[in-house]
DOMIGU-696987 format. One line per field, with one value per residue: x, y, z of N, C-alpha, C in turn; chain; residue in one letter. Coordinates in steps of 0.1 Angstrom, whole numbers, plus 5000, padded with zeros to 4 digits. Layout:
N
n_X	X; ...
n_Y	Y; ...
n_Z	Z; ...
ca_X	X; ...
ca_Y	Y; ...
ca_Z	Z; ...
c_X	X; ...
c_Y	Y; ...
c_Z	Z; ...
chain	A; ...
resn	a; ...
//
This chain:
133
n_X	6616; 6581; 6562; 6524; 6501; 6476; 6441; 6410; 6376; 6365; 6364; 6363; 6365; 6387; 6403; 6410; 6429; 6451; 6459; 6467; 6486; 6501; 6511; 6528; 6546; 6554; 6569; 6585; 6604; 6615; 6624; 6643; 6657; 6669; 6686; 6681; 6682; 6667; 6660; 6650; 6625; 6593; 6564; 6530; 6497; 6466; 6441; 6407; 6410; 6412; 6406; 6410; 6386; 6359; 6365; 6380; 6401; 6391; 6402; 6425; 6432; 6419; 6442; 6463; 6496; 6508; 6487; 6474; 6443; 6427; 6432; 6429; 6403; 6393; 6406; 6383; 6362; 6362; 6356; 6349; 6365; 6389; 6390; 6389; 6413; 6427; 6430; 6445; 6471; 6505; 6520; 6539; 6562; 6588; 6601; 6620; 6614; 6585; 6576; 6556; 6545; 6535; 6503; 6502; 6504; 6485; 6493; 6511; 6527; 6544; 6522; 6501; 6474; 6469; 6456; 6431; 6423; 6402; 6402; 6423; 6447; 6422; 6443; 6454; 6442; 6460; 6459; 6452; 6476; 6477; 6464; 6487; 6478
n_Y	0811; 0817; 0828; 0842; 0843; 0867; 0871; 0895; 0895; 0898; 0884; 0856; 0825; 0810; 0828; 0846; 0829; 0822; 0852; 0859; 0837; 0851; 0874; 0863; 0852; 0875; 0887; 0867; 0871; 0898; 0892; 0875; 0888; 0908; 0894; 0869; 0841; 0816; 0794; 0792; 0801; 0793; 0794; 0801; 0802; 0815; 0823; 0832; 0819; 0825; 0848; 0886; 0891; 0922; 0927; 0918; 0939; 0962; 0959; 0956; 0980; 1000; 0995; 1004; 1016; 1035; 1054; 1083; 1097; 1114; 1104; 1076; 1076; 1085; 1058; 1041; 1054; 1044; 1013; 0995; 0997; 0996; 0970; 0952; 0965; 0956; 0925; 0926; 0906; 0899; 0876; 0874; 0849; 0836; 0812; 0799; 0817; 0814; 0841; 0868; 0890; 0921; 0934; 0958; 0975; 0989; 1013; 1022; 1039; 1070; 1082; 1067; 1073; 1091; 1077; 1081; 1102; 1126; 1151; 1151; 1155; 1142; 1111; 1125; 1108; 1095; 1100; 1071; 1055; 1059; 1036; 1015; 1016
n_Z	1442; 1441; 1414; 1416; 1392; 1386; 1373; 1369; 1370; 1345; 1320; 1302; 1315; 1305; 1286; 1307; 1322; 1302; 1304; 1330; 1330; 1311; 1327; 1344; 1332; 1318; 1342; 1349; 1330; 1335; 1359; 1353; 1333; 1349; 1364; 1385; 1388; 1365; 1364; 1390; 1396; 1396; 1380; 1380; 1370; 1380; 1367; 1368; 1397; 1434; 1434; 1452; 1476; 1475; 1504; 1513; 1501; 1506; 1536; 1531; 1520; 1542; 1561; 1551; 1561; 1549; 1534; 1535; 1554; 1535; 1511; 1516; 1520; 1494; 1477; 1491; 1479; 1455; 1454; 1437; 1418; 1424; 1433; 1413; 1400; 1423; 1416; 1394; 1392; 1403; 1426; 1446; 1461; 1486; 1487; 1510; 1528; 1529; 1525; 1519; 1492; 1493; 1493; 1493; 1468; 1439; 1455; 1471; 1462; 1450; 1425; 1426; 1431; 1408; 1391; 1399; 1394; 1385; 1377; 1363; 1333; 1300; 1282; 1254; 1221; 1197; 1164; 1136; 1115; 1087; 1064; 1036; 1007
ca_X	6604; 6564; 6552; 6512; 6491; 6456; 6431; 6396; 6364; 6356; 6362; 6361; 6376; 6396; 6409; 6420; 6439; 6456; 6465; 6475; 6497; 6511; 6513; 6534; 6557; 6563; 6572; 6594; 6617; 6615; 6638; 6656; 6667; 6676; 6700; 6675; 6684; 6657; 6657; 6648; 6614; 6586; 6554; 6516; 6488; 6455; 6433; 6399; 6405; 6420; 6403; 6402; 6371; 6360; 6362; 6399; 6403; 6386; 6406; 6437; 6432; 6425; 6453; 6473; 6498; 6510; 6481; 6468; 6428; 6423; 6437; 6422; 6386; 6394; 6404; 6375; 6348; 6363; 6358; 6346; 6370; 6404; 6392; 6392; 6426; 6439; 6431; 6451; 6485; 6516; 6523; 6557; 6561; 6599; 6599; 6630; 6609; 6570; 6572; 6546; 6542; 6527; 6492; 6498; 6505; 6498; 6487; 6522; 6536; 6535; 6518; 6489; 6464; 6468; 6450; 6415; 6423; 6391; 6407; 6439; 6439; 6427; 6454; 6450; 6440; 6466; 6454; 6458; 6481; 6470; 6471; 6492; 6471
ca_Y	0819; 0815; 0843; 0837; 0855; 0865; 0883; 0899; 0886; 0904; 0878; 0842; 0818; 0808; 0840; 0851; 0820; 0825; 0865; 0851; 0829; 0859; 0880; 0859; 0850; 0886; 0891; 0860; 0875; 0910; 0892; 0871; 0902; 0916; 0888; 0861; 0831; 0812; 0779; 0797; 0813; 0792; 0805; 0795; 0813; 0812; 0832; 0836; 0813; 0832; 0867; 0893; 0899; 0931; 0928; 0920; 0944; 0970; 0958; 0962; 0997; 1008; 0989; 1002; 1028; 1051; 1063; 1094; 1093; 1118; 1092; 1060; 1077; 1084; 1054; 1036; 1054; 1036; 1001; 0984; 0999; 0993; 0957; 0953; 0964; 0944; 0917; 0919; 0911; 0883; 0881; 0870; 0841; 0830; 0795; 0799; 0818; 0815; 0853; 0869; 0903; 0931; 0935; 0978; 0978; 1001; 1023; 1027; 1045; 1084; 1090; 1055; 1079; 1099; 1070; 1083; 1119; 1129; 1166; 1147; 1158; 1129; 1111; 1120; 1101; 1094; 1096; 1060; 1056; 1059; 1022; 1019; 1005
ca_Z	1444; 1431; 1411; 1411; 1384; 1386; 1366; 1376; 1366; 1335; 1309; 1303; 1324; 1292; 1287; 1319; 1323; 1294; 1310; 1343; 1326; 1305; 1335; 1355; 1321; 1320; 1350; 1354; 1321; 1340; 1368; 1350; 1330; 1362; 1370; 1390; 1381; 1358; 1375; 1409; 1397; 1398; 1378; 1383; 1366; 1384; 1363; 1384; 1410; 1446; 1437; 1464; 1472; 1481; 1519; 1517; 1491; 1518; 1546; 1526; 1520; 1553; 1569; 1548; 1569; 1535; 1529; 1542; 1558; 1528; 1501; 1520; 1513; 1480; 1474; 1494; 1473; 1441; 1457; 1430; 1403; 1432; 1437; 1398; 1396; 1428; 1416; 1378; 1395; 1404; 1438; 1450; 1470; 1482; 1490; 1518; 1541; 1527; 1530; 1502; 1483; 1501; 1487; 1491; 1457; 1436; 1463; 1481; 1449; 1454; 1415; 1419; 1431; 1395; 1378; 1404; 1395; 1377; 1376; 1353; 1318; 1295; 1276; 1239; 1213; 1187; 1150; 1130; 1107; 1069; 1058; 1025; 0996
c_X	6593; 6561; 6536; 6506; 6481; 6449; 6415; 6385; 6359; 6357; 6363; 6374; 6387; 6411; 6419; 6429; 6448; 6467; 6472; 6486; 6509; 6520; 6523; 6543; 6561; 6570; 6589; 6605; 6622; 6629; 6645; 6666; 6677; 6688; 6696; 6676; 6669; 6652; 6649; 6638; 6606; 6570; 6542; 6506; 6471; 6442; 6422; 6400; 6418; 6415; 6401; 6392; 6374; 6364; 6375; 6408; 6402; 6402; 6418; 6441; 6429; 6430; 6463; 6483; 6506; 6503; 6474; 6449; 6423; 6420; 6426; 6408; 6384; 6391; 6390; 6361; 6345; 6361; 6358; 6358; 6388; 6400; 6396; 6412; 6437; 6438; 6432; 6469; 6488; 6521; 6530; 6558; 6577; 6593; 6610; 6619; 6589; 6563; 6566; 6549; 6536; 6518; 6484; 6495; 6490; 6497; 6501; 6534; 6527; 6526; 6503; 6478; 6457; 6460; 6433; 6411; 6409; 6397; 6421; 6436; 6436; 6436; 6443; 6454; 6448; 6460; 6459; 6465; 6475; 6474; 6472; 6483; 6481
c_Y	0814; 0825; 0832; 0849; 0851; 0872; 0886; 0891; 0891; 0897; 0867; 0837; 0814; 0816; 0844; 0839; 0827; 0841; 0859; 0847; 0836; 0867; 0874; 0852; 0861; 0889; 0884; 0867; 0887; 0904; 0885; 0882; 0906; 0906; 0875; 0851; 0819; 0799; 0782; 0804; 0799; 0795; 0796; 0808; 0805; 0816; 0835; 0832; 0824; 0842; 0873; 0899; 0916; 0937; 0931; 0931; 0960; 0970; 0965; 0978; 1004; 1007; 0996; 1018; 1040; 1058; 1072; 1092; 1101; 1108; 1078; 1063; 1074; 1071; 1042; 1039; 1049; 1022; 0991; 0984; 0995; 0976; 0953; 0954; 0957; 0931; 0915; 0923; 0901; 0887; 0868; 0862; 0835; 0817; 0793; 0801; 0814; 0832; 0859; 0884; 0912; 0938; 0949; 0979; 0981; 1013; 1027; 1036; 1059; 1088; 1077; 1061; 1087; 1088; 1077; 1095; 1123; 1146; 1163; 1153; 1143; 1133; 1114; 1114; 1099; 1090; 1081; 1062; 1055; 1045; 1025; 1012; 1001
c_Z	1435; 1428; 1406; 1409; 1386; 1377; 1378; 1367; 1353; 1320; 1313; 1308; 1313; 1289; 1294; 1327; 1319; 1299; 1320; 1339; 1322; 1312; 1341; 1340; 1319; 1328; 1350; 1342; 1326; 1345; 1364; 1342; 1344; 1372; 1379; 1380; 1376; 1364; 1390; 1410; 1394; 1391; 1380; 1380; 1370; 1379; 1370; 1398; 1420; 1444; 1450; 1464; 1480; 1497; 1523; 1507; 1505; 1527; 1545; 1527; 1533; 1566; 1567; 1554; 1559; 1532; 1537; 1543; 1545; 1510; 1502; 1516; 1501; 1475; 1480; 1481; 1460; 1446; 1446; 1421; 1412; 1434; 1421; 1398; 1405; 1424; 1394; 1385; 1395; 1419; 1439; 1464; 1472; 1492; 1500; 1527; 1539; 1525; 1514; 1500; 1491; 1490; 1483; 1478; 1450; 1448; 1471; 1471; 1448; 1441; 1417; 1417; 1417; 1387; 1386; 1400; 1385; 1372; 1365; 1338; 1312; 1287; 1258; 1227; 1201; 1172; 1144; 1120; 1095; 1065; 1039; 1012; 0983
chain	A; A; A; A; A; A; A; A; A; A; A; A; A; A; A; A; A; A; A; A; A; A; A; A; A; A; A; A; A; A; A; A; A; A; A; A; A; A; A; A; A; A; A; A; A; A; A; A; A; A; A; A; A; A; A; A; A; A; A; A; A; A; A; A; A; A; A; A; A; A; A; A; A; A; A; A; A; A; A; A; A; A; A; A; A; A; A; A; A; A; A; A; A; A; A; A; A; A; A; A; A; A; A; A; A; A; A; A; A; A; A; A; A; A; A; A; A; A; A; A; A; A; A; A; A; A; A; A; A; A; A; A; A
resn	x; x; x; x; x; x; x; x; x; x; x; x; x; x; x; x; x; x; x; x; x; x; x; x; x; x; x; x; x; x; x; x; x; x; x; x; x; x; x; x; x; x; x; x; x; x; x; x; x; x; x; x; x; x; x; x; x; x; x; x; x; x; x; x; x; x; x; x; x; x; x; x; x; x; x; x; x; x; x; x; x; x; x; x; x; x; x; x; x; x; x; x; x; x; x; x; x; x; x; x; x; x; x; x; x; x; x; x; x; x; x; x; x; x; x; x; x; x; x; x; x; x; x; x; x; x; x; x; x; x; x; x; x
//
């Protein structure tokens, strides 16, 4: 299999290399934890290049048949801030069949919508620790 990382556009091409890179090194220890043999993974970190743009970002979302027309607005009227987040991922390529990742994510997970919730509590702020002098 190819896991290929991406980031979004909000930092330097440098940078989001570098993420990409990490992204798709986390991932690959994820499944080798899980028993995927290490030789048989593949990684490639793309940092900006391949972003979805909006359009496919769009399309995605209201293709997609999980989500409720209530949901799909929702998430439509975040476009900018759901393209942003589809495109900081690793999408899963096996090399037997060519067959890829399904691009639902996170949106096919019954809690994703909790990150749009404006009604959520925020999380709070944990005090810093006292540094020791």
């Amino acid at each position: 299999m190819t896991l290929t990382g991406h980031a979004d556009v909000r930092a330097s091409i440098e940078y989001n290399q570098a993420l990409s890179e990490r992204r798709v090194t986390r991932t690959k220890l994820f499944l080798v934890e899980q028993g995927v043999p290490e030789a048989s993974i593949k990684t490639l970190g793309l940092g900006k290049e391949d972003e979805l743009t909006a359009d496919q970002v769009e399309d995605a979302v209201k293709q997609n048949p999980e989500l409720s027309a209530a949901d799909r607005e929702k998430l439509l009227n975040e476009l900018p801030l759901i393209v942003l987040a589809k495109n900081r991922r690793v999408d899963v390529t096996l090399s037997t069949t060519g067959q890829q990742s399904t691009r639902w994510y996170p949106f096919n997970s019954a809690d994703a919508l909790t990150l749009l919730d404006e009604q959520a509590p925020a999380r709070s702020k944990k005090k810093a620790a006292a540094v020791k002098k």
